[in-house]
N, C-alpha and C positions, 0 to 999 in steps of 0.2 A: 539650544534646547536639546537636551539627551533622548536618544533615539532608544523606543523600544525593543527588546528583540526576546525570538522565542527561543530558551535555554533548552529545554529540552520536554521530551514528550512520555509520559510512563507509563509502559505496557505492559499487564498481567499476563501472565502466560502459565498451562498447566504443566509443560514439559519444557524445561531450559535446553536443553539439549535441541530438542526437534524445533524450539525457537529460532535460537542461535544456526544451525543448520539453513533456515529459511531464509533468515533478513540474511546473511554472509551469502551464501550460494545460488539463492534464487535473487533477492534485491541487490545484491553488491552490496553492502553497508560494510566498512569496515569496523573492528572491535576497539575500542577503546580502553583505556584504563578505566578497572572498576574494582573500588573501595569493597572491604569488607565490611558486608552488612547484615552479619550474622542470618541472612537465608539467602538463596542462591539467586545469582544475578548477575546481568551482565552488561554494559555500555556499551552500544552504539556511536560511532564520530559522524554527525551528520554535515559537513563546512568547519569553517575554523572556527564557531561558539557555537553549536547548537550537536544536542544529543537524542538518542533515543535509550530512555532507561529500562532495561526487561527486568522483573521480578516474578519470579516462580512463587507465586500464590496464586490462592482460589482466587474467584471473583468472576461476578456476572457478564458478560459480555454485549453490547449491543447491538442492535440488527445494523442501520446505518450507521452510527455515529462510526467515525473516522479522523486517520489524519493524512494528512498529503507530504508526498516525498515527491521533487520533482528529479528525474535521475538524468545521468548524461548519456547515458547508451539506453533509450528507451526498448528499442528494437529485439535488443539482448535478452532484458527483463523481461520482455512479451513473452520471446522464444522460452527462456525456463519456465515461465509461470504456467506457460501452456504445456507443456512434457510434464510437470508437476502436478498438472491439474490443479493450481491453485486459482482459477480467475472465476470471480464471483459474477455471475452474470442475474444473479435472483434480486437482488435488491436498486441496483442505477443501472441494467440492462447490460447492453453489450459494449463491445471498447470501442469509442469511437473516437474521432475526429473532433476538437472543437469549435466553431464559425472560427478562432483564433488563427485556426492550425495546429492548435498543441492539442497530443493525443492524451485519452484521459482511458485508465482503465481502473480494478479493483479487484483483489488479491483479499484471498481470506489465510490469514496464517494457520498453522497446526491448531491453536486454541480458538482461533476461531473471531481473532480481531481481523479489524475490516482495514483496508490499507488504499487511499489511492495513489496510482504513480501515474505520476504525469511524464511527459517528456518537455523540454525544453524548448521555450518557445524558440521559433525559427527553425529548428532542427527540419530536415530533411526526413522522411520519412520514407523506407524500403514499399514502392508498391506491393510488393506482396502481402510482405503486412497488413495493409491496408486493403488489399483483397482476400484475406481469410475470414472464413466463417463465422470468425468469435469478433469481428466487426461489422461497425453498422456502415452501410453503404453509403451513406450520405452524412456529410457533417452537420451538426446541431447539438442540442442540448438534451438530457434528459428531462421529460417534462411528466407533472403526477397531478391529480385533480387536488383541490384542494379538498384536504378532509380525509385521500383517499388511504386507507391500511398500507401499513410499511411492508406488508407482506410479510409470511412467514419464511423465513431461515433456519433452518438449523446446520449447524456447522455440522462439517464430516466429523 
């Protein structure tokens, strides 16, 4: 039986520049080969098949809706996203721990897409980390009533 897998993933963004700055410098993603597609854009190599495609056009943004990148130096990406101010604590709360052990946070890019990065299960995690402010002190899950408002966001 052939196994499914995900190609890749397409993200709008309003500034290619301050995109591409984000996912490279703040995520680590490195850059891919990217086709000319008469407007501006750039690929992401996420593993050996699977991509993240940016294209600079308009387009709506959603509060939650997201995609998961799980990365290998979580600790890293914590550390930039926080110097950057990019860690979204308004819509899944703060970065926490999950019953798994695998830490789970979320990054709002320049345009204002939702990102979560996980780290890798098993990974060892810096206590410090794990005692900063912008974590929950306990491991668990985000929990929301059913019914209850996505709450409002508006990106920077």
């Amino acid at each position: 039986m052939a196994e499914y897998h995900l190609h890749h993933v397409n993200v709008n963004v309003d500034n290619l520049q301050l995109a591409v700055a984000f996912y490279r410098d703040i995520i680590g993603l490195a850059l891919d080969d990217t086709p000319d597609q008469k407007f501006r854009s750039q690929f992401f190599r996420i593993g050996p098949h699977q991509q993240i495609h940016m294209n600079e056009l308009a387009d709506a943004h959603q509060v939650r809706g997201h995609f998961c990148i799980a990365v290998p130096e979580f600790e890293q990406v914590f550390r930039r996203a926080k110097a950057a101010g990019a860690i979204d604590l308004k819509v899944w709360g703060r970065v926490r721990q999950l019953p798994s052990g695998v830490m789970q946070m979320f990054l709002r890019d320049p345009s204002g897409n939702l990102i979560e990065i996980a780290s890798q299960r098993g990974a060892a995690i810096d206590p410090a980390v794990l005692a900063d402010e912008l974590v929950e002190p306990t491991r668990g899950m985000y929990r929301m009533e059913p019914g209850a408002s996505s709450g409002a966001h508006e990106p920077a």
